[in-house]
PDB file of N, H, CA, C and O in Angstrom:
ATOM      1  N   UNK A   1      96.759 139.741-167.798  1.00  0.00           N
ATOM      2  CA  UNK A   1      97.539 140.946-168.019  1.00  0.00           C
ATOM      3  C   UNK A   1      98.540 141.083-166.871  1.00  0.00           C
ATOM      4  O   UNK A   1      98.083 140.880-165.746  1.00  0.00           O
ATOM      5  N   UNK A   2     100.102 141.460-167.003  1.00  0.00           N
ATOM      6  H   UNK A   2     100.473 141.625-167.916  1.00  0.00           H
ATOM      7  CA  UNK A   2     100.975 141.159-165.974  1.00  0.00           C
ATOM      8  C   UNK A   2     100.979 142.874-165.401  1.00  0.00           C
ATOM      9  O   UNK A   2     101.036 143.903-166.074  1.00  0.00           O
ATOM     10  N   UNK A   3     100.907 142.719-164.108  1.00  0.00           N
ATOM     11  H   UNK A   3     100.861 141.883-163.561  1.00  0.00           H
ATOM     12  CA  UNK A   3     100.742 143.791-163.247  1.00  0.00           C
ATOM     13  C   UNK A   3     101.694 145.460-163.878  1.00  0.00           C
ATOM     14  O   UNK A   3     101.351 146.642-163.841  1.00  0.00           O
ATOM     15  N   UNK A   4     102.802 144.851-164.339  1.00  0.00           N
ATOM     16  H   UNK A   4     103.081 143.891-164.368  1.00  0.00           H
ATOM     17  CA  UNK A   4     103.348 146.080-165.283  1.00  0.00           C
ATOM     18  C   UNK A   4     102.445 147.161-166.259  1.00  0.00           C
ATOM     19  O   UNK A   4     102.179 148.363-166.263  1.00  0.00           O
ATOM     20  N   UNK A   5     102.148 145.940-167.087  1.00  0.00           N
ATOM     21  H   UNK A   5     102.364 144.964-167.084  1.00  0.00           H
ATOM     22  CA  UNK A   5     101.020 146.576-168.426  1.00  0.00           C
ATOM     23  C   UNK A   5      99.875 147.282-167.752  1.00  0.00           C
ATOM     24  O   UNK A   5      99.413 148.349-168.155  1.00  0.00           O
ATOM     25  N   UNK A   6      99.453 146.628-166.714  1.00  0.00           N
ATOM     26  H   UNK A   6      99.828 145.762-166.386  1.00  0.00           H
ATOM     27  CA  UNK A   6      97.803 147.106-166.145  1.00  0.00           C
ATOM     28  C   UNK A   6      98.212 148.343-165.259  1.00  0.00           C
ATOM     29  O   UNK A   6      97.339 149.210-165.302  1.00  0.00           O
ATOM     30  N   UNK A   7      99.465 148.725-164.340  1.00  0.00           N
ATOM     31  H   UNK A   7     100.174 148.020-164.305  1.00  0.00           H
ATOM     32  CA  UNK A   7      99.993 149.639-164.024  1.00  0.00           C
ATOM     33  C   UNK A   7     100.400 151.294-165.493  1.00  0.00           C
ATOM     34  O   UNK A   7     100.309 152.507-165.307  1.00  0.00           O
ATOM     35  N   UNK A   8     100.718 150.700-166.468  1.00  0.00           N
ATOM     36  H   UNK A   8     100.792 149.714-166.618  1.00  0.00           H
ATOM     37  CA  UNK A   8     101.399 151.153-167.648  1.00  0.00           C
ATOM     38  C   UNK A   8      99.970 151.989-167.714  1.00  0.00           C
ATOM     39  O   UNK A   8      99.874 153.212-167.612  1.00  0.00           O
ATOM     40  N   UNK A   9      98.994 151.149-167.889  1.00  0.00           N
ATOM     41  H   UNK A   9      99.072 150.155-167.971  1.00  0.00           H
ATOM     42  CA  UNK A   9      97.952 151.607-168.967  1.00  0.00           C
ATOM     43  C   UNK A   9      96.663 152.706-168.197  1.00  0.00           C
ATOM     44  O   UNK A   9      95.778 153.384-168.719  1.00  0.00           O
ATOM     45  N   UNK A  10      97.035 152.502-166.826  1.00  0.00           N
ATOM     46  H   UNK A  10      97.754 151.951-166.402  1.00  0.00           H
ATOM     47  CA  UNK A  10      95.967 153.113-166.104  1.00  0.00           C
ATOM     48  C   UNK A  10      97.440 153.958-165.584  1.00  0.00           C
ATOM     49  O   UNK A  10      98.140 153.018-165.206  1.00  0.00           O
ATOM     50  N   UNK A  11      97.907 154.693-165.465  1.00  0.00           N
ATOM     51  H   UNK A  11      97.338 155.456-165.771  1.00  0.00           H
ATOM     52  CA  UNK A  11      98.998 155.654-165.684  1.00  0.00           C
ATOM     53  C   UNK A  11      98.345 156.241-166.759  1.00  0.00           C
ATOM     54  O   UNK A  11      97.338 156.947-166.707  1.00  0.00           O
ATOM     55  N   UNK A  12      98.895 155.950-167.603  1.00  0.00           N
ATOM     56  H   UNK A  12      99.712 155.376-167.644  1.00  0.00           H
ATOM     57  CA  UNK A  12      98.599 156.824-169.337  1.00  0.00           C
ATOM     58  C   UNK A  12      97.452 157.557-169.353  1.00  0.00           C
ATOM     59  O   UNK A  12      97.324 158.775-169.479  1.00  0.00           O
ATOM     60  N   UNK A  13      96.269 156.338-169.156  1.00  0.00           N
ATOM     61  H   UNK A  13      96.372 155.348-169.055  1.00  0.00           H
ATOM     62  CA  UNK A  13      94.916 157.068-168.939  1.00  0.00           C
ATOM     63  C   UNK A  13      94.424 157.749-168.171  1.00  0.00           C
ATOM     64  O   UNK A  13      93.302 158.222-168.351  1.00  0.00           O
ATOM     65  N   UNK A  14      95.239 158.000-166.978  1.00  0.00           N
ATOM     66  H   UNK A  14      96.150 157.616-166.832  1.00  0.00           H
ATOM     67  CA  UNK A  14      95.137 159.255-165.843  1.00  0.00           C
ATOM     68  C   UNK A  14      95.460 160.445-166.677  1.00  0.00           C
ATOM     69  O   UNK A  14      94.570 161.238-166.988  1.00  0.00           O
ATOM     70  N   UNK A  15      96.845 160.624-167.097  1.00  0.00           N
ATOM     71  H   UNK A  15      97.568 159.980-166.844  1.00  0.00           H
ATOM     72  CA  UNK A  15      97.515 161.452-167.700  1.00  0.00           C
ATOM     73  C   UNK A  15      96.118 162.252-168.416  1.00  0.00           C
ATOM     74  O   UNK A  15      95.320 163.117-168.056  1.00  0.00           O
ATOM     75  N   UNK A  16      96.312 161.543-169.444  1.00  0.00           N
ATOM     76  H   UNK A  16      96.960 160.840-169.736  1.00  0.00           H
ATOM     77  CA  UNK A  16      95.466 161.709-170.996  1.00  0.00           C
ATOM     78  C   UNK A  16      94.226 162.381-170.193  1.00  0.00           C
ATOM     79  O   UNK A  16      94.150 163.541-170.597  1.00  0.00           O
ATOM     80  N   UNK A  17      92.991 162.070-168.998  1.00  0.00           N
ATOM     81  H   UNK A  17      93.052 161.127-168.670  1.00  0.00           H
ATOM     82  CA  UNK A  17      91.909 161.901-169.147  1.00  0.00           C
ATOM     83  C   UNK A  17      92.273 163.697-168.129  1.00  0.00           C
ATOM     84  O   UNK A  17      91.482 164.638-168.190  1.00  0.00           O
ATOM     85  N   UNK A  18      93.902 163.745-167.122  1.00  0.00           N
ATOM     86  H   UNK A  18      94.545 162.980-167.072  1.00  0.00           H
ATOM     87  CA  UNK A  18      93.986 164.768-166.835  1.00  0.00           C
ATOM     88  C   UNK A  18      93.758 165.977-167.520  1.00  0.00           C
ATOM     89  O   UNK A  18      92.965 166.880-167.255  1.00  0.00           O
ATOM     90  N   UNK A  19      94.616 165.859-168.493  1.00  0.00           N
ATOM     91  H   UNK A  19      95.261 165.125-168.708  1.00  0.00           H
ATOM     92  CA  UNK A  19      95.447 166.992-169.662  1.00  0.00           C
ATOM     93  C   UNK A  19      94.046 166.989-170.361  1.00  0.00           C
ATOM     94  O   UNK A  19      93.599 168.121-170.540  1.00  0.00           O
ATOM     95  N   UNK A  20      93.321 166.039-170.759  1.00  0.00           N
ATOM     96  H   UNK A  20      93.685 165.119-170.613  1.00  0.00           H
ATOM     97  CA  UNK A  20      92.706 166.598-172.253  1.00  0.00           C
ATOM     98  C   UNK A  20      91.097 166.104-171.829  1.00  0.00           C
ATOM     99  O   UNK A  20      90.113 166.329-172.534  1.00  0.00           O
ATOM    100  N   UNK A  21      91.081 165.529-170.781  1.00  0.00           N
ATOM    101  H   UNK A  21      91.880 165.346-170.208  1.00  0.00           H
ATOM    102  CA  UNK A  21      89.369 165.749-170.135  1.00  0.00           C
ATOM    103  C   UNK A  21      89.120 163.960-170.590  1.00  0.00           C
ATOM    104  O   UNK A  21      89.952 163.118-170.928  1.00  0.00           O
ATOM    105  N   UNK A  22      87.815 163.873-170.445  1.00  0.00           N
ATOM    106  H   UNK A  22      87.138 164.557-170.170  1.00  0.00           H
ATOM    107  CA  UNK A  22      87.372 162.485-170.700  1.00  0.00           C
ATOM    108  C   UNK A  22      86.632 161.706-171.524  1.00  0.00           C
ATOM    109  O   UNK A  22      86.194 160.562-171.400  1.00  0.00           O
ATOM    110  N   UNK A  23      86.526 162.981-172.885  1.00  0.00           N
ATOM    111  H   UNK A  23      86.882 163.910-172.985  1.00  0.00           H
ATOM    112  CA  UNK A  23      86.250 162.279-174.061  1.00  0.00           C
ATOM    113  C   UNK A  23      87.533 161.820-174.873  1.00  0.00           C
ATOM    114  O   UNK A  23      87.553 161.378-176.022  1.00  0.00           O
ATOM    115  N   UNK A  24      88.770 162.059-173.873  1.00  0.00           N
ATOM    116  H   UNK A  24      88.754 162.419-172.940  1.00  0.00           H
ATOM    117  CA  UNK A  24      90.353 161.928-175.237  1.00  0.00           C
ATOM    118  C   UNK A  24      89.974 160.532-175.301  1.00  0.00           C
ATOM    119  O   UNK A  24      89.217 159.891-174.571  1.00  0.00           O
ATOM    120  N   UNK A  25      90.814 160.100-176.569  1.00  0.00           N
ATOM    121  H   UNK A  25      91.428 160.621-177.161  1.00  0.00           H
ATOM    122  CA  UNK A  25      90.760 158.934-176.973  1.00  0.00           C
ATOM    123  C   UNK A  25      91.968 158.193-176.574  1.00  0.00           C
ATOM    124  O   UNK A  25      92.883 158.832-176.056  1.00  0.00           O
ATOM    125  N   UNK A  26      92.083 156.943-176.748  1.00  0.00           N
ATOM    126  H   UNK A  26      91.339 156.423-177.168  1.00  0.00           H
ATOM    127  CA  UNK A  26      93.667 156.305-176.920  1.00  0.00           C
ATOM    128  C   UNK A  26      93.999 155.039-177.733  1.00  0.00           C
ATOM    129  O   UNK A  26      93.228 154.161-177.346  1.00  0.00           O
ATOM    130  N   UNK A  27      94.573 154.710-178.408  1.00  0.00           N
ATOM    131  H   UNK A  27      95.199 155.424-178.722  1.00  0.00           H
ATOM    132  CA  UNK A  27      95.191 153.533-178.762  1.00  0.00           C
ATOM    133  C   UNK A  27      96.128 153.016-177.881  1.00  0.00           C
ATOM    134  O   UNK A  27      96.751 153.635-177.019  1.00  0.00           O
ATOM    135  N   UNK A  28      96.204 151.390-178.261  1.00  0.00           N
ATOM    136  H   UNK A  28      95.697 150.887-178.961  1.00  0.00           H
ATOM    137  CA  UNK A  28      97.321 150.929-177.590  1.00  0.00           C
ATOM    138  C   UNK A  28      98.898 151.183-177.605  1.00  0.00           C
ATOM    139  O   UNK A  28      99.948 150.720-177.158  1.00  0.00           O
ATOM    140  N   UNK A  29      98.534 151.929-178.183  1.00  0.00           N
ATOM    141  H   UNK A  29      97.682 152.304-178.546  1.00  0.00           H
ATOM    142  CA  UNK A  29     100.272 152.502-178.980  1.00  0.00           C
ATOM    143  C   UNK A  29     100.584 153.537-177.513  1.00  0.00           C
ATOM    144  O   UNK A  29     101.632 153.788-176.918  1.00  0.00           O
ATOM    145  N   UNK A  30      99.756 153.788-177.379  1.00  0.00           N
ATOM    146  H   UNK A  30      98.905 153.583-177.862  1.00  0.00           H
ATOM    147  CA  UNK A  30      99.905 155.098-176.334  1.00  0.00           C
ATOM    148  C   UNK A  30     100.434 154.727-175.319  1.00  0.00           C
ATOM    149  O   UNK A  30     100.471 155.717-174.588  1.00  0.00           O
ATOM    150  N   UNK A  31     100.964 153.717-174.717  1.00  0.00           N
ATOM    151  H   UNK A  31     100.934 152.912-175.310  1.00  0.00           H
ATOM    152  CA  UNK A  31     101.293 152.900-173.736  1.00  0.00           C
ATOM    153  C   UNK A  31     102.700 152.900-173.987  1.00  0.00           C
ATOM    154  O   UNK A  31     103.396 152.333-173.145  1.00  0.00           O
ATOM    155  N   UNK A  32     103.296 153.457-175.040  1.00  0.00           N
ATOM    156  H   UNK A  32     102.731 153.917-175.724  1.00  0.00           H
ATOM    157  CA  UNK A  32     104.376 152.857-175.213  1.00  0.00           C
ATOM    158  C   UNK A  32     105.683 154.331-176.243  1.00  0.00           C
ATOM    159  O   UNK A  32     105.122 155.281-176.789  1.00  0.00           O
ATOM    160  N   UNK A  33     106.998 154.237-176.296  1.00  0.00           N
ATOM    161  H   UNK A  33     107.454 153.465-175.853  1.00  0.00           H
ATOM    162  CA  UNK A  33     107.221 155.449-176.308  1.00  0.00           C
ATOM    163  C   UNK A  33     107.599 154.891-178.275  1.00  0.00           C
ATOM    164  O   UNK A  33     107.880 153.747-178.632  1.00  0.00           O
ATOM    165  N   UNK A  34     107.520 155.640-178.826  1.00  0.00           N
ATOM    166  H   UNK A  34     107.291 156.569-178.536  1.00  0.00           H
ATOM    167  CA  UNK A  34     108.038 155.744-180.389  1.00  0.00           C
ATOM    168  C   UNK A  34     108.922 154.706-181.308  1.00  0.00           C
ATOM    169  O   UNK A  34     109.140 154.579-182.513  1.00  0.00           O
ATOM    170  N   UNK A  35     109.353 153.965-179.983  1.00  0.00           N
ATOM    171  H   UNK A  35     109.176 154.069-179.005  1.00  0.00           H
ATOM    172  CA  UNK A  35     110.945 153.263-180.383  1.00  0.00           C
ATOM    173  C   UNK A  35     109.947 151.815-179.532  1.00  0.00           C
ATOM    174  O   UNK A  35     109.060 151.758-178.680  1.00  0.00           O
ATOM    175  N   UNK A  36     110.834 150.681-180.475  1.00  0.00           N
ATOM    176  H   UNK A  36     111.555 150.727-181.167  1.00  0.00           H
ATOM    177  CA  UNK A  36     109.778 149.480-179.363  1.00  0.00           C
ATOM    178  C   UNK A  36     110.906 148.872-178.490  1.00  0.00           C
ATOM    179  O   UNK A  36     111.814 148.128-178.861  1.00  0.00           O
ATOM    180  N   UNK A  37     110.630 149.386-177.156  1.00  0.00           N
ATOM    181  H   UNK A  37     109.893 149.990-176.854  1.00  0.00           H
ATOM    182  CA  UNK A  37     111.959 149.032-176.625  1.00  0.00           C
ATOM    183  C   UNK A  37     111.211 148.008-175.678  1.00  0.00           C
ATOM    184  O   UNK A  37     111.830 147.752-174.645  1.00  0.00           O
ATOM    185  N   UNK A  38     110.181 147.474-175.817  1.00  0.00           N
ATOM    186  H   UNK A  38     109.678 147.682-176.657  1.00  0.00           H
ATOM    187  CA  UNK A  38     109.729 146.667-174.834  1.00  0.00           C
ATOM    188  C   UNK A  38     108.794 145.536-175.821  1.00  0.00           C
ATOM    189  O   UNK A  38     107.572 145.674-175.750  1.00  0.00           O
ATOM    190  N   UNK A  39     109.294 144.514-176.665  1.00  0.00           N
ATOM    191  H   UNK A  39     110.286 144.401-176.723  1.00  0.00           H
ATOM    192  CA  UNK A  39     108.561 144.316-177.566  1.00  0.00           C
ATOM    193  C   UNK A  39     107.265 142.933-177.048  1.00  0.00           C
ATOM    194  O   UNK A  39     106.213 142.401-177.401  1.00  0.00           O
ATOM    195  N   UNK A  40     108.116 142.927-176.189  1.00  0.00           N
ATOM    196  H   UNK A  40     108.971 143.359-175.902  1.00  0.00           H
ATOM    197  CA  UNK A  40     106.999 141.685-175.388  1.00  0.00           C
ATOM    198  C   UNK A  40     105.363 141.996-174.696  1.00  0.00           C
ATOM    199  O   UNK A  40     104.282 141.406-174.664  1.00  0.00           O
ATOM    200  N   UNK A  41     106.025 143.479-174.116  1.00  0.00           N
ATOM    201  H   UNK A  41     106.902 143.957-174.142  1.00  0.00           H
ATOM    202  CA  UNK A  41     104.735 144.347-173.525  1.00  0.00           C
ATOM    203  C   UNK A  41     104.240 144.957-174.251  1.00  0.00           C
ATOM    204  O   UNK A  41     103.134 145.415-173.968  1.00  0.00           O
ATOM    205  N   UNK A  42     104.830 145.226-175.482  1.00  0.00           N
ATOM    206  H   UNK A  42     105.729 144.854-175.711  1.00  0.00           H
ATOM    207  CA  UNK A  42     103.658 145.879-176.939  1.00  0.00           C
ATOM    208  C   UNK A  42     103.166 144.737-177.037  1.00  0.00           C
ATOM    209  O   UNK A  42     102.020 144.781-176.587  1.00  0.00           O
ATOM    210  N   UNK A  43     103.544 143.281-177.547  1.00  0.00           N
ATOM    211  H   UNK A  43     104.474 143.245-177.912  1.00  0.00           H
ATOM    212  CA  UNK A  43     102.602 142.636-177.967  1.00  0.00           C
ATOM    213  C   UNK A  43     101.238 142.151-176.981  1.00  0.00           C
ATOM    214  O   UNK A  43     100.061 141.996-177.306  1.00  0.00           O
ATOM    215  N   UNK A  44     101.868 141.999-175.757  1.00  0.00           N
ATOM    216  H   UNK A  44     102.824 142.125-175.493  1.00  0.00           H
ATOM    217  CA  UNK A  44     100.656 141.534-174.962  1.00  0.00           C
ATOM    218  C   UNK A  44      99.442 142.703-174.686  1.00  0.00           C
ATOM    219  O   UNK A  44      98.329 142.474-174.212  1.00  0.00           O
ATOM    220  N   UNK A  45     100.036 144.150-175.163  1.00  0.00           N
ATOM    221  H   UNK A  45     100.940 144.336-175.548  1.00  0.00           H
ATOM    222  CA  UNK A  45      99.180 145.127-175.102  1.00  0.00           C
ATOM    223  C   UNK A  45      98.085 144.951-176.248  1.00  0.00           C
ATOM    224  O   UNK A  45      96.890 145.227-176.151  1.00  0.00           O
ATOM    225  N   UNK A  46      98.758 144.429-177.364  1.00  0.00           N
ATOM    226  H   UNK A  46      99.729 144.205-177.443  1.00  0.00           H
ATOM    227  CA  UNK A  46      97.746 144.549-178.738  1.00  0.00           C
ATOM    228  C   UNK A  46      97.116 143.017-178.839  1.00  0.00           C
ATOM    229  O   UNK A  46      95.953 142.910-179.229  1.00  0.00           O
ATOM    230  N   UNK A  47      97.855 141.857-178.498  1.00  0.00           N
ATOM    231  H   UNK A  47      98.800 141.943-178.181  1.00  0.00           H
ATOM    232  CA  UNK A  47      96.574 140.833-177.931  1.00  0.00           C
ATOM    233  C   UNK A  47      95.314 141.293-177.325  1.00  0.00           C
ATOM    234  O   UNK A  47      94.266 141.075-177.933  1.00  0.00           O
ATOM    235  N   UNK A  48      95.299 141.915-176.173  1.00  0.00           N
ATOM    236  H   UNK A  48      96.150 142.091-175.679  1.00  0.00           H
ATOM    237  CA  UNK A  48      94.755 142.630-174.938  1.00  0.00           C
ATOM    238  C   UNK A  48      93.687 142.877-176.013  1.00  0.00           C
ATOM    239  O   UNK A  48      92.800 142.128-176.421  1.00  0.00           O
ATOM    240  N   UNK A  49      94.022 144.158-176.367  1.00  0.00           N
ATOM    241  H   UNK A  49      94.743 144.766-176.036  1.00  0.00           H
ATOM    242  CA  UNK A  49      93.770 145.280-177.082  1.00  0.00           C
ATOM    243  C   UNK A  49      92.457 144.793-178.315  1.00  0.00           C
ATOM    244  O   UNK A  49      91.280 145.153-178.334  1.00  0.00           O
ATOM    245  N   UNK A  50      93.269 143.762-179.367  1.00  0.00           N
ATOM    246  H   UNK A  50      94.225 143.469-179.352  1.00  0.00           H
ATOM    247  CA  UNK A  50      92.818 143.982-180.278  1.00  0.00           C
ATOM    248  C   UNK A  50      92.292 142.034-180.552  1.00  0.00           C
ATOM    249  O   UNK A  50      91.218 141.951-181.149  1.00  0.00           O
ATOM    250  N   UNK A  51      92.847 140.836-180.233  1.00  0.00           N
ATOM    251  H   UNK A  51      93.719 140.903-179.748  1.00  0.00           H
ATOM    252  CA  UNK A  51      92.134 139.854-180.514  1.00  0.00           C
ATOM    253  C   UNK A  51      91.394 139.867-179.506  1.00  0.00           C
ATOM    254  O   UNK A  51      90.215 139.747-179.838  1.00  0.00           O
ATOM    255  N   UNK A  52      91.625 140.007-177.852  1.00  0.00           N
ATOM    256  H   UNK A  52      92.582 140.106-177.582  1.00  0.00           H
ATOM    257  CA  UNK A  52      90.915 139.639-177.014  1.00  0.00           C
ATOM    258  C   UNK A  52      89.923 139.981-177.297  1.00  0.00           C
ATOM    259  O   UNK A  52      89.093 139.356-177.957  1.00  0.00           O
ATOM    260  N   UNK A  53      89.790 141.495-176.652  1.00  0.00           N
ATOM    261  H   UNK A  53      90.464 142.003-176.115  1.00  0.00           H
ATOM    262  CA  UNK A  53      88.749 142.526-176.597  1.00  0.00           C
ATOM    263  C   UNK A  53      88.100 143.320-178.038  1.00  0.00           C
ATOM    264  O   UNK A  53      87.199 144.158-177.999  1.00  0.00           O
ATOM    265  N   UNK A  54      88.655 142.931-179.043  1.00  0.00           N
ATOM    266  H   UNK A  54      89.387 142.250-179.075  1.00  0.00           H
ATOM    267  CA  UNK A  54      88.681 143.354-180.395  1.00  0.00           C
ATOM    268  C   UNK A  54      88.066 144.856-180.383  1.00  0.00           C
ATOM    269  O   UNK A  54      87.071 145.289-180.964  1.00  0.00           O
ATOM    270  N   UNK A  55      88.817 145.383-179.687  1.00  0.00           N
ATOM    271  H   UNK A  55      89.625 145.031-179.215  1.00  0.00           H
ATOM    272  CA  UNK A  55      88.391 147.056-179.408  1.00  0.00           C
ATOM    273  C   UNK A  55      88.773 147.970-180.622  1.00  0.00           C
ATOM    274  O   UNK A  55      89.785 147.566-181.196  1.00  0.00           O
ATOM    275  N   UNK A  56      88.190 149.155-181.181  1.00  0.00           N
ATOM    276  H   UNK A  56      87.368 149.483-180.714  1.00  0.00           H
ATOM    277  CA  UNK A  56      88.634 149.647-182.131  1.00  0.00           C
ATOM    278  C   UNK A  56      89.937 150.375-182.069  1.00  0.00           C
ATOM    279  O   UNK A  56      90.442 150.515-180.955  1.00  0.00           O
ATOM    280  N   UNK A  57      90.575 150.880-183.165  1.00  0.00           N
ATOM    281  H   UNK A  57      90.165 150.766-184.070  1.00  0.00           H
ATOM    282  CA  UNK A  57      91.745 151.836-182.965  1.00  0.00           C
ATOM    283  C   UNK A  57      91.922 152.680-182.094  1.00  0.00           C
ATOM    284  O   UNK A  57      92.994 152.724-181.490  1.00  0.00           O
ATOM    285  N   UNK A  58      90.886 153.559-181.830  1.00  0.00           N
ATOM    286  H   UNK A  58      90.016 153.523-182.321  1.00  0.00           H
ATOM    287  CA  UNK A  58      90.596 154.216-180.740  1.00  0.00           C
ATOM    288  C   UNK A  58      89.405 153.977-179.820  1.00  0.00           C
ATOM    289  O   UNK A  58      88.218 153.791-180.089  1.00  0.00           O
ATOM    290  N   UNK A  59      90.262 154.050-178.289  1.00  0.00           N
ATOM    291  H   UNK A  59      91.226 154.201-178.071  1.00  0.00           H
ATOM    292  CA  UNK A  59      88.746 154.316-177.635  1.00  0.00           C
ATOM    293  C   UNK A  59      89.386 154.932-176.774  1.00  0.00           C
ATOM    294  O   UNK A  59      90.592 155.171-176.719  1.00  0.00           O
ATOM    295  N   UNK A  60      87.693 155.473-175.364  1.00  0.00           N
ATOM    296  H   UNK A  60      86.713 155.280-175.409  1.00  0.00           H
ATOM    297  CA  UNK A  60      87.557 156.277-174.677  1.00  0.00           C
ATOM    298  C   UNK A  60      88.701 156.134-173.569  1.00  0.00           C
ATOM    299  O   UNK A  60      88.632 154.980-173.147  1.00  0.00           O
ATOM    300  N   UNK A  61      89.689 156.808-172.949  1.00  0.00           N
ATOM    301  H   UNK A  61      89.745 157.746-173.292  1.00  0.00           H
ATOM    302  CA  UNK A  61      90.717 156.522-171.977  1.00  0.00           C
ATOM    303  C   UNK A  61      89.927 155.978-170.571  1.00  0.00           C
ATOM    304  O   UNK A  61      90.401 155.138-169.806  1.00  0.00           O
ATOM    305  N   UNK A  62      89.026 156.440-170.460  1.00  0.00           N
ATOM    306  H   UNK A  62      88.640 157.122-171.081  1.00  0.00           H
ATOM    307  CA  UNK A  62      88.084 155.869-169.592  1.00  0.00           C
ATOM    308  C   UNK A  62      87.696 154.788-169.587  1.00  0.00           C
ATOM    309  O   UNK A  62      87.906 154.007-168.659  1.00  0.00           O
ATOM    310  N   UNK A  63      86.802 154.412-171.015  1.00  0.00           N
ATOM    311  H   UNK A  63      86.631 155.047-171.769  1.00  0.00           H
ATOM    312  CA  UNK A  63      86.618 153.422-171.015  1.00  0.00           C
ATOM    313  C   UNK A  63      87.434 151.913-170.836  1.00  0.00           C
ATOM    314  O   UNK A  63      86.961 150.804-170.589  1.00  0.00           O
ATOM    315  N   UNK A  64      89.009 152.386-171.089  1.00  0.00           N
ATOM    316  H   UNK A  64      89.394 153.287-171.290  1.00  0.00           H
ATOM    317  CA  UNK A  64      89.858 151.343-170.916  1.00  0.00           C
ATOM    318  C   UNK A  64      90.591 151.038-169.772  1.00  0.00           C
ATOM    319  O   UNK A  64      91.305 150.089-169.447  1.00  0.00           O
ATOM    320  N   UNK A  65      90.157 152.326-169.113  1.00  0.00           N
ATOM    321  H   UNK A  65      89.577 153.097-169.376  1.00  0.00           H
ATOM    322  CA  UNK A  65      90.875 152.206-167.545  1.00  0.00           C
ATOM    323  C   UNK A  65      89.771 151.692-166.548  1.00  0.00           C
ATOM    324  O   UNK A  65      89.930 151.380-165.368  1.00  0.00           O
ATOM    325  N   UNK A  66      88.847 151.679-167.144  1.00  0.00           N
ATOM    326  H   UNK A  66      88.718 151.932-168.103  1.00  0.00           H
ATOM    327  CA  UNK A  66      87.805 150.684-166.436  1.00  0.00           C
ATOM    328  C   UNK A  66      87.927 149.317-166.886  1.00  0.00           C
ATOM    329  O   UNK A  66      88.040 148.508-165.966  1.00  0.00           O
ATOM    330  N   UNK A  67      87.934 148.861-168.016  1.00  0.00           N
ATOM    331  H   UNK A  67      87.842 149.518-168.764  1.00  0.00           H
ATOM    332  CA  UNK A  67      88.313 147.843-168.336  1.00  0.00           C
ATOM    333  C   UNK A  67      89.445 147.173-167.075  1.00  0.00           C
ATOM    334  O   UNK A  67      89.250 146.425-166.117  1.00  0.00           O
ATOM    335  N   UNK A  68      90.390 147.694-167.492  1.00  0.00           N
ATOM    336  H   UNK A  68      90.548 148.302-168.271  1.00  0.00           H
ATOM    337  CA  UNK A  68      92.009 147.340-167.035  1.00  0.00           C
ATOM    338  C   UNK A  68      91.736 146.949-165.492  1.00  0.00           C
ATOM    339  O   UNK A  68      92.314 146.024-164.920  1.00  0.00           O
ATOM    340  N   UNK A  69      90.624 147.917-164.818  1.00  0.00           N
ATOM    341  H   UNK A  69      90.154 148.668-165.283  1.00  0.00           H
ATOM    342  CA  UNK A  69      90.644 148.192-163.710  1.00  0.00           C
ATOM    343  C   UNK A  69      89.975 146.873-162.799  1.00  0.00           C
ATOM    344  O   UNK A  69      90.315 146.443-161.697  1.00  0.00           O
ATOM    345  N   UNK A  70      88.923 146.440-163.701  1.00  0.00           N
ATOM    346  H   UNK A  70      88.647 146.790-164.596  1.00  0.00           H
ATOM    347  CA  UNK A  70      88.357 145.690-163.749  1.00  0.00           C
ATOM    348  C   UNK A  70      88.931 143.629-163.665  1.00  0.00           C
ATOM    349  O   UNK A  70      88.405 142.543-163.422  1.00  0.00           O
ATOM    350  N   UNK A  71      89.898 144.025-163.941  1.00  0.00           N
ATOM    351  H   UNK A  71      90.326 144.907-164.139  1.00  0.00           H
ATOM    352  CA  UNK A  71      90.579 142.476-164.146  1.00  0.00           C
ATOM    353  C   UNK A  71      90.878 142.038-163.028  1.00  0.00           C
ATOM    354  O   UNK A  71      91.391 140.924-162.917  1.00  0.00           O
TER     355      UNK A  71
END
């Protein structure tokens, strides 16, 4: 995972776990704004995401910022 994405994603999940406590959920989408203006770092997010780790649609923001944290 290139230091951007793993920066990106444990950002988000601060946010999220701030604002809405530490059962919020997240997808990998959440990493990223409406428009795909970064299409290289969406995909390596949903590799990550979904063949690697074959994680469901949603999970715990926690749980993925431990993940992330972890690498």
């Amino acid at each position: 995972m290139t230091p951007v994405l793993k920066a990106k994603i444990i950002e988000v999940c601060d946010k999220k776990i701030i604002t809405k406590g530490t059962n919020v959920g997240v997808s990998f989408y959440a990493f990223f704004k409406n428009k795909n203006d970064n299409p290289e770092l969406l995909m390596e997010a949903a590799t990550w995401w979904i063949k690697t780790h074959e994680l469901d649609h949603f999970e715990k923001a926690v749980k993925i910022k431990a993940m992330v944290e972890n690498l």
